[in-house]
C-alpha positions, 0 to 999 in steps of 0.5 A: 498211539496209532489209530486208524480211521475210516474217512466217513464223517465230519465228526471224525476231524473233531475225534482225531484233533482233540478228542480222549483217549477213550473217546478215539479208540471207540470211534475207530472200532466203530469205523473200522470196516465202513467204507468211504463214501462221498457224502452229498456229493462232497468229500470228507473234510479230513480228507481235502488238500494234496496228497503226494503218493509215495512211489507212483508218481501220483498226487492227489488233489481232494476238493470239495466234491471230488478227488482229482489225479495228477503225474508229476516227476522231476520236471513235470506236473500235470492232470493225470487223465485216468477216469478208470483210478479216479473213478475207484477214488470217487466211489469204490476205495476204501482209505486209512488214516494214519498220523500224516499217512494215508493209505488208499485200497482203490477197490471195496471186498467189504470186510475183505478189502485190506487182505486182497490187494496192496495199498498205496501210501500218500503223505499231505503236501501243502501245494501243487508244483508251481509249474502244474499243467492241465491235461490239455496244456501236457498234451500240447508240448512240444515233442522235445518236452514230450520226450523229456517227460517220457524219459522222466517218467521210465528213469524215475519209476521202472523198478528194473532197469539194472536187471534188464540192462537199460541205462536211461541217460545213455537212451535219452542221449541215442534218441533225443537227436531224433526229436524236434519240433517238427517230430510227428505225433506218428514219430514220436510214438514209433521212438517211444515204441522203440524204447519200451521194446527195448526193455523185454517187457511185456508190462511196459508199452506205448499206445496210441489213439488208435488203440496200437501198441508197442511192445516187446511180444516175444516168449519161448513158447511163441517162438516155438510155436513160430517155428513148427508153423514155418516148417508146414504148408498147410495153414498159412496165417501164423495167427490161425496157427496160434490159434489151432495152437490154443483151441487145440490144447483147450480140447485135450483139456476137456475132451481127453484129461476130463474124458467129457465129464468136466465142468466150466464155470465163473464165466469159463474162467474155471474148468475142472473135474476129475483126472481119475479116482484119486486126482482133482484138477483145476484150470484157471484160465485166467484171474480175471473176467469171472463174471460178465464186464458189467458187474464189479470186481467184488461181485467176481470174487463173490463168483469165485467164491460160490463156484470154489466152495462147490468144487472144493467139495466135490473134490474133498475126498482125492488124494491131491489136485492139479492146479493149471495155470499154463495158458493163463495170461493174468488178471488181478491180486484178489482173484489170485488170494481169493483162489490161494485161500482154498488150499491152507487152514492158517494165514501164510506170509506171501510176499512183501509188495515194494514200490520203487522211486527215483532209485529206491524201493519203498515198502507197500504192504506184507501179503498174506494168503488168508484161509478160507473160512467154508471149505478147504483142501490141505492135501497135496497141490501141483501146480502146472505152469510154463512161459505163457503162465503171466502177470498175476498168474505168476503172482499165483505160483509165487503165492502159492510157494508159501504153502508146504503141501505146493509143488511147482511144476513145470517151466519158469513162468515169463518174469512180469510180475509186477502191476502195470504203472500207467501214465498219460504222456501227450496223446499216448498212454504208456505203461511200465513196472515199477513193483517188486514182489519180495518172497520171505527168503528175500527173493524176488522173480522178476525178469527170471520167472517164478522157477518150478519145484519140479522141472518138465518141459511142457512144450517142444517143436516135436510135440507142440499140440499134445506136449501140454496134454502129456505133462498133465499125466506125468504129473498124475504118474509122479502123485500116484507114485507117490 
């Protein structure tokens, strides 16, 4: 019988190791829900030993009074120095035990935490590798071991590399050449720059100490923006025309679209108001941020909450709302389920979120869009997205497929839907993709973009200040004909 357990106290080692039948499918009703807490400083007892994460490339080590994060690949293993994961360990995940598998949800919504995000698989092992470093010790390779364990680390964890057309061996042989002991630590990154830029991928990077990335950076729309700031004379840093690109269509937004009369709110991370009579609209400016960086991230869903129930309301009685996603550059999966589960009154299968490994995917969890429980809008949806539309905002538009009342508009979003692996690896902190969103037709969008329903070319070199503005009241003009 499968039982799932809540690590909270002692008692619970007795239940799972000799207790009834009845005895144990009470205990798991009333764990089902608390959340793991270390208890006088201590971690659970079930819980103490080594855990090696499937997929990810992590083992976990719990001691006594706190869990510890190592890396490993093939040749490798080391203390991982991440205090951003080991604090969500240590304080806010929630963990299921099943048989020999534990399942970690690094983040506590409370009764909401196993429906808005993925979990991660972890099997007991009895060890850690006999060649373990410290962080220090993985920190002082030579620059040869150090290139070697950043080629490990891409070839065994990028889900992509068939798609994007990297062949790691054939890397590993271009480069190694220019690696050796002498290799500076400036060197060194500037090789690593050269190779994650070579992947298209704007999830995968190298930073420095210094906070310098390395990245590939380039996106049509950039490009085209780009190339209408080269054939002016009047503003001379792209930057500032980068700029003036985006402070311009966020006023068209609020000074022309919402005629002065819309709303900011969750930190102005949400704009809406009225389009006209019958036509709601929302701007999501990002999934991410919705209250300030001091609160955690179940309070910012609580944010997302109170404001979308308002606006939800407000917006009841129009005949279809826009949703716009098209300079939003991301954030994370709950916001995203959070916002979905306004828009349908049954649960939706989503996606299946897998994770790769030395050349497999392995499945992490099924995703579902949950309906909210206070308010809800069923009435037509579009959605407006172009290339900037990135990360989680493309997770958003492929989420929101599941949903008849959808239509998709606008161009393919950029095509970096998986999370970012991130790894220590010498002084630098690296970063990669290594998780494949499965919609239920088998389809997935990575590298391609999440394609529209409806196709509209949202900016272009002859209207690149007010092309946004435009789509907009296209969408208006192709509901009202409707």
């Amino acid at each position: 019988m499968k039982v799932y357990i809540f690590l909270l106290s002692f008692i619970a080692t007795v239940y799972l190791n000799s207790c009834s039948g009845n005895r144990l499918r009470q205990t798991s009703q009333n764990k089902l829900g608390n959340r793991f807490l270390r208890e006088n400083e201590t971690v659970n007892p079930i819980l103490k030993g080594y855990w090696k994460s499937i997929g990810n490339g992590y083992i976990l080590d719990a001691t006594s009074d706190s869990i510890l994060l190592y890396s490993y690949t093939k040749n490798f293993c080391y203390k991982e120095k991440n205090d951003y994961i080991e604090g969500l360990l240590n304080s806010k995940a929630r963990f299921i035990l099943n048989n020999d598998t534990l399942s970690i949800f690094s983040t506590d919504y409370g009764d909401k935490s196993s429906v808005l995000q993925i979990k991660r698989d972890y099997v007991r092992i009895k060890n850690l590798p006999d060649n373990h470093l410290s962080f220090s010790q993985m920190q002082k390779l030579e620059p040869k071991k150090l290139f070697n364990l950043f080629i490990e680390t891409y070839s065994e964890n990028y889900a992509f590399s068939k798609e994007r057309g990297i062949n790691w061996d054939s890397i590993k042989a271009e480069f190694e050449s220019q690696i050796s002991d002498k290799t500076t630590e400036s060197e060194l990154f500037h090789v690593f720059g050269q190779i994650v830029t070579r992947t298209k991928d704007q999830h995968t990077k190298v930073i420095d100490v210094t906070g310098q990335t390395m990245q590939y950076r380039i996106t049509p729309s950039a490009e085209i923006v780009s190339e209408v700031f080269r054939s002016q004379s009047n503003i001379k840093k792209l930057d500032d025309y980068f700029n003036l690109f985006f402070n311009t269509n966020y006023k068209n937004i609020s000074d022309s679209l919402l005629h002065g009369k819309g709303h900011k709110v969750a930190n102005g991370k949400l704009e809406w108001g009225s389009l006209n009579n019958n036509i709601g609209y929302i701007n999501i400016h990002s999934f991410d941020g919705f209250v300030t960086k001091s609160h955690s991230r179940k309070q910012q869903i609580d944010s997302v909450n109170y404001h979308m129930e308002n606006i939800i309301k407000n917006l009841q009685n129009k005949k279809a709302i826009i949703i716009d996603i098209s300079f939003n550059f991301g954030g994370y999966d709950a916001s995203s389920l959070t916002l979905a589960s306004y828009f349908t009154e049954k649960p939706l299968f989503a996606y299946i979120s897998q994770v790769y490994f030395g050349g497999m995917f392995y499945n992490e969890s099924k995703v579902y869009i949950q309906p909210s429980n206070k308010v809800r809008f069923t009435k037509p949806v579009y959605i407006l997205m172009t290339d900037i539309s990135r990360s989680q905002a493309e997770g958003f538009a492929m989420t929101m497929k599941a949903n008849s009342n959808v239509k998709l508009v606008g161009t393919n979003t950029l095509g970096i839907l998986s999370s970012m692996l991130g790894k220590s690896i010498g002084n630098f902190y690296c970063t990669l993709s290594n998780q494949r969103l499965i919609m239920p037709n088998g389809k997935y969008y990575e590298v391609t973009g999440v394609e529209p329903d409806i196709k509209m070319t949202v900016f272009n070199k002859q209207n690149i200040f007010n092309g946004h503005k435009d789509s907009i009241n296209k969408i208006v003009e192709i509901i009202e004909s409707n």
